[in-house]
C-alpha positions as CSV (number, residue, x, y, z in Angstrom):
1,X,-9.8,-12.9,0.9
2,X,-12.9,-13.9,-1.2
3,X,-15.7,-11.5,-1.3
4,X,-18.0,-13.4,0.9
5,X,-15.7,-12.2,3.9
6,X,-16.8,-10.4,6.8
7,X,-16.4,-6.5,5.6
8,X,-16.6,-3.6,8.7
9,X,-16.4,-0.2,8.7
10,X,-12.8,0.0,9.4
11,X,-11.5,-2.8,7.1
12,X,-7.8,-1.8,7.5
13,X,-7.7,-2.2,11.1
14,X,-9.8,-5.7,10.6
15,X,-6.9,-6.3,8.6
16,X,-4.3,-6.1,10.6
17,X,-6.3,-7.4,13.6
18,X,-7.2,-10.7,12.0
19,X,-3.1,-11.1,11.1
20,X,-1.8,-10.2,14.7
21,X,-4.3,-12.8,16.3
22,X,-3.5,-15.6,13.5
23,X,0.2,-14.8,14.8
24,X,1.8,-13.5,11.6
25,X,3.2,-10.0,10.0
26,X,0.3,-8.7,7.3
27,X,1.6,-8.5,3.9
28,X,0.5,-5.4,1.5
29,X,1.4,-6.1,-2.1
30,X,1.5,-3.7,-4.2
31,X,0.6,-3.5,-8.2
32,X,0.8,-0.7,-10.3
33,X,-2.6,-0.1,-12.2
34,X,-2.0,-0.7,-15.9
35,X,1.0,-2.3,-15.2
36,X,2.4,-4.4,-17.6
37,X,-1.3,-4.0,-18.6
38,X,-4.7,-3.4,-17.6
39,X,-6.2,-7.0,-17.6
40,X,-2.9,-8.6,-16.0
41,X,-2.7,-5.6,-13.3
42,X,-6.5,-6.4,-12.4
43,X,-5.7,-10.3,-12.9
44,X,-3.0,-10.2,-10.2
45,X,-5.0,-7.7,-7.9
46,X,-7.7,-10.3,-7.7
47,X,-5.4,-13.4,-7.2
48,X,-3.8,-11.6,-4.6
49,X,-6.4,-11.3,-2.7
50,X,-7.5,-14.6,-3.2
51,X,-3.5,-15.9,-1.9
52,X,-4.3,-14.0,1.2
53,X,-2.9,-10.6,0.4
54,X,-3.9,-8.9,3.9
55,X,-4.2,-4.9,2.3
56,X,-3.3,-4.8,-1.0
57,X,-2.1,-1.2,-2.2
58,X,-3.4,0.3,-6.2
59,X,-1.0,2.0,-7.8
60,X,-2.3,5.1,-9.9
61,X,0.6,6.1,-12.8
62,X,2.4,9.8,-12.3
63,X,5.2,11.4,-14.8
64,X,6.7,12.4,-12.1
65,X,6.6,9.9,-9.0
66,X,8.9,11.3,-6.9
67,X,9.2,8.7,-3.7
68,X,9.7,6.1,-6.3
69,X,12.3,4.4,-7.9
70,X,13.8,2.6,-10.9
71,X,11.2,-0.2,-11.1
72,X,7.8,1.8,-10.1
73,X,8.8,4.5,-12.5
74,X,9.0,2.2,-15.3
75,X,5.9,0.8,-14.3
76,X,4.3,4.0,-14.1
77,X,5.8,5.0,-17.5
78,X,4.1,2.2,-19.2
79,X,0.8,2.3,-17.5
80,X,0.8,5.8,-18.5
81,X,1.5,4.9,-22.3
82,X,-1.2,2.2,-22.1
83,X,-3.9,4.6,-21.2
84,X,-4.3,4.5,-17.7
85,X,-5.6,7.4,-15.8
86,X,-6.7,7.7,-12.1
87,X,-10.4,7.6,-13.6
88,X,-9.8,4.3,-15.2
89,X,-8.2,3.1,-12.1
90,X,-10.9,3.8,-10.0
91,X,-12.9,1.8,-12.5
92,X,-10.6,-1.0,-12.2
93,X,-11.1,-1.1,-8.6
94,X,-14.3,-1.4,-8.4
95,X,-14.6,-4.2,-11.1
96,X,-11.6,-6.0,-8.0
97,X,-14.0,-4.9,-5.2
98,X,-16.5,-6.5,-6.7
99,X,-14.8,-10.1,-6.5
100,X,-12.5,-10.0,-3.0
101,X,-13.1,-8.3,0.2
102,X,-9.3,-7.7,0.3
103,X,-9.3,-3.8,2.1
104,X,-8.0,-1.9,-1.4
105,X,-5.4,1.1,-0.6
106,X,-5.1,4.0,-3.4
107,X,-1.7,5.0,-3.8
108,X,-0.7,7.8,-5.7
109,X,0.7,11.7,-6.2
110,X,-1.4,14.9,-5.2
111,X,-1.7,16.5,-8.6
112,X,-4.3,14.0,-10.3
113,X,-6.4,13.9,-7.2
114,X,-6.5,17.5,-6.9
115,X,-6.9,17.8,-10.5
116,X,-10.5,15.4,-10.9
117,X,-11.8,17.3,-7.9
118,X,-11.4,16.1,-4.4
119,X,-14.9,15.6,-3.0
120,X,-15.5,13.7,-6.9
121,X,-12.5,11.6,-6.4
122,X,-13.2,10.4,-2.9
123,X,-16.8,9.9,-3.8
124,X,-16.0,8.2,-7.1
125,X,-12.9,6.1,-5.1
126,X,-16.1,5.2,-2.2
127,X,-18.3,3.9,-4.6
128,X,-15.5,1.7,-6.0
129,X,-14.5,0.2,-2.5
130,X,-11.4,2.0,-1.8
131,X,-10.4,1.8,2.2
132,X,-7.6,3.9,2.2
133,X,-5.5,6.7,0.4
134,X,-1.4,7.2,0.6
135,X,-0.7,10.6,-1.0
136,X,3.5,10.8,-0.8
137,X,3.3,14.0,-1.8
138,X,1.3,15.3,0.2
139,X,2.2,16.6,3.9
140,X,0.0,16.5,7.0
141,X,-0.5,19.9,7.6
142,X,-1.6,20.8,4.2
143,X,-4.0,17.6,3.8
144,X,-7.2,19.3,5.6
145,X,-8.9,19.5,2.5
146,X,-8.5,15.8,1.1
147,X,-8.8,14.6,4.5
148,X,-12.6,15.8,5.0
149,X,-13.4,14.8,1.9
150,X,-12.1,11.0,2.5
151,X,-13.1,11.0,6.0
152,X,-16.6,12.0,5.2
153,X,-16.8,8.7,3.0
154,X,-15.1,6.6,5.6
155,X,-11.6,6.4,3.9
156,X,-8.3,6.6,5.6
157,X,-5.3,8.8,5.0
158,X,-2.7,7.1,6.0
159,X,0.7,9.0,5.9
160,X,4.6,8.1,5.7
161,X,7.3,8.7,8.4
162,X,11.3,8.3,7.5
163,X,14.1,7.6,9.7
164,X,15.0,11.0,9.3
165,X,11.7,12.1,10.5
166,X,12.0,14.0,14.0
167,X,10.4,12.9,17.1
168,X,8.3,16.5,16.7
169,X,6.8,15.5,12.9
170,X,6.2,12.0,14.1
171,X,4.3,12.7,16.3
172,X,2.5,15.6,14.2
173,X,1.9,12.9,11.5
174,X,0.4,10.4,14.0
175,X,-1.8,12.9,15.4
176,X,-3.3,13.9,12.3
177,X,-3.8,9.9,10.9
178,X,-5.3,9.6,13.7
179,X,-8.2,12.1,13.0
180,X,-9.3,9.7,9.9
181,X,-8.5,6.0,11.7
182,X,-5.1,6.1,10.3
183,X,-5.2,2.8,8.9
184,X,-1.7,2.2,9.2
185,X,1.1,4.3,10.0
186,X,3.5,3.5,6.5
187,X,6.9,3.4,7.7
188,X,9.7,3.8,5.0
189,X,12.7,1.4,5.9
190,X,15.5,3.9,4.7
191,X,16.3,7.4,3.2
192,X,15.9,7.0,-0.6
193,X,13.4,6.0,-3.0
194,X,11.1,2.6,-3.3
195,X,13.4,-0.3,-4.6
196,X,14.3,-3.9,-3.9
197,X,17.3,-4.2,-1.3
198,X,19.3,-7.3,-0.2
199,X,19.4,-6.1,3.3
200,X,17.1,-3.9,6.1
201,X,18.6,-1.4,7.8
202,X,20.5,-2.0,11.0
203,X,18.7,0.7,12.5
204,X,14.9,-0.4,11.4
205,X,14.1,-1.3,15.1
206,X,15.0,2.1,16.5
207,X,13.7,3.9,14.3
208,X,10.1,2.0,15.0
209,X,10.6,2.0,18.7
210,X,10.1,6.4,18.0
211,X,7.3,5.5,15.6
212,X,5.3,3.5,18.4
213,X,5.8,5.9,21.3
214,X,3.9,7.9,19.2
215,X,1.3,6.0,18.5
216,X,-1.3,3.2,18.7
217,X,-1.7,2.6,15.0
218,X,-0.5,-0.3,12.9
219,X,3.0,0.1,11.9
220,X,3.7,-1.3,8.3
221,X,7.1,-1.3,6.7
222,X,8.0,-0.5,3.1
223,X,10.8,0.3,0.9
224,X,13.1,-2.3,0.1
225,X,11.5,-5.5,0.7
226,X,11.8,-8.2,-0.6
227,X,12.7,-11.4,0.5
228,X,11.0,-13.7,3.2
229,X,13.8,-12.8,5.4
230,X,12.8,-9.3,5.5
231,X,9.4,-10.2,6.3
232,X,10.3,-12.4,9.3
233,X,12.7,-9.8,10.6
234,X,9.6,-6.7,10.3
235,X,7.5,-8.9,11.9
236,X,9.5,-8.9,15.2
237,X,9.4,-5.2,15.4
238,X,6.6,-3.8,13.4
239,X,2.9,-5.1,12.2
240,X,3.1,-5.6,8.9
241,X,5.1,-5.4,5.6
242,X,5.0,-3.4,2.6
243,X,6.3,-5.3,-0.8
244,X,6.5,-3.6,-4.4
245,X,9.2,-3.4,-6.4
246,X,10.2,-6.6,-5.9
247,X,6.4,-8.3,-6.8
248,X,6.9,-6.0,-9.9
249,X,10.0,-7.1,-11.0
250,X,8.9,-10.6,-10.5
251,X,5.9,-10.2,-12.2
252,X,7.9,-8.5,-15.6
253,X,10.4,-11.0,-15.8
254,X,7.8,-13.7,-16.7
255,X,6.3,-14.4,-19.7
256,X,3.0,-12.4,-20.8
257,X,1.2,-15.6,-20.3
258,X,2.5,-16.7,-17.2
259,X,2.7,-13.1,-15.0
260,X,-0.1,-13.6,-12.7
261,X,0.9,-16.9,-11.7
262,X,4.7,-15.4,-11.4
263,X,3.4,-12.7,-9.2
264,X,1.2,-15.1,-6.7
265,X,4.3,-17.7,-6.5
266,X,6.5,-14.4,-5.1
267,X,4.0,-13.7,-2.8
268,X,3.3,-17.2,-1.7
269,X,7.2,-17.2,-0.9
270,X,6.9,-14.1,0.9
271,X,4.3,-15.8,3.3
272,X,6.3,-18.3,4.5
273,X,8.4,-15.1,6.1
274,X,5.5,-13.9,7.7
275,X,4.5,-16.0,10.7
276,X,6.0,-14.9,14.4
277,X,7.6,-17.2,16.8
């Protein structure tokens, strides 16, 4: 989406709106912020918004990134070792907001947040064009605190729901996403960590049927997609599709030279999953 786009105060939502009416699932890439480096992480951020990326979530580097696995711990490792921190991702943000109009999630752990200051962060991550924070870490009935302070800036929480999530928290966690816009309502695909899968679950549609009782919200699914199939089949039962590992490990497996252009041809594939009917 190139910068000259129609922005609105609630860009997520636009989001998602504009992919439902065009008939098709949204795709959210995700890229790891210093991942394999700096220039190539903000190289691939900007073509993907420029491919058509509908959200597109940031990733900030954590030692300990405990909803994640093999593939966005490695990344994180080596993001780390290259210098990134969330200040510097912030920076890079901006530097992306400044060229696409693509709505720009934040995704990462509770300690470095709390750690640069809340009301600093979510003003820094404002100025820099961020719509929307994911915090895995981070439960809804302990997130007053970051939520004013995101809220009061016009970002979004957006919190995760598991299959294993009861009818009681779901509904808990939709309530309180609600008090910020929500965004979307990020619903992980399985019990486990982040990771590229051959298969969904069988029981994907039933779990999103208790997801959208409780709530009006986009539903986007993440954690083990990765193929156009998987996009097809999310987009008969939920709004929009979550990729990562998989757009990371197509990315590494490139050459240095050619990794942005790797990244964007994955994607490109993943589109042709994403239209309904």
């Amino acid at each position: 989406m190139s910068k000259a786009a129609t922005q609105t105060s609630a860009p997520i939502a636009a989001a998602f709106t504009r992919a439902r009416a065009e008939g098709r699932a949204a795709l959210v890439p995700y890229v790891m912020a210093g991942y394999p480096d700096e220039a190539t992480s903000e190289a691939l951020v900007v073509a993907l918004g420029e491919a058509g990326a509908d959200v597109i979530e940031l990733g900030v580097a954590f030692s300990d990134p405990l909803a994640d696995g093999a593939t966005i711990q490695h990344a994180s490792q080596r993001a780390l070792e290259n210098g990134m921190t969330l200040g510097k991702a912030l920076r890079l943000a901006a530097r992306v907001h400044a060229r696409v109009a693509t709505p720009l999630v934040l995704m990462g752990y509770y300690n470095p947040l709390y750690a640069y200051g809340l009301e600093r962060f979510c003003e820094e991550a404002a100025r820099a064009g961020i719509a929307g924070l994911i915090v895995p870490d981070l439960p809804p009935e302990e997130s007053e605190p970051l939520r004013t302070a995101a809220t009061a800036r016009g970002i979004e929480l957006i919190f995760l729901v598991t299959p294993t999530s009861p009818d009681t928290r779901i509904a808990q966690v939709a309530a309180t996403a609600g008090k910020t816009g929500g965004g979307f309502v990020y619903c992980v695909s399985l019990s486990g960590v982040t990771g590229a899968r051959d298969d969904l679950p069988a029981e994907l549609p039933a779990f999103l049927a208790r997801v959208r009782a409780a709530t009006s919200l986009p539903l986007a699914v993440g954690f083990g997609v990765s193929q156009p199939e998987h996009v097809t089949k999310i987009g008969q039962v939920a709004d929009g599709a979550v990729v990562a590992s998989a757009l990371l490990n197509a990315v590494d497996a490139a050459p240095p030279e050619e990794r942005v252009a790797a990244g964007i041809a994955y994607f490109r594939a993943l589109q042709t999953g994403a239209r309904r009917g």
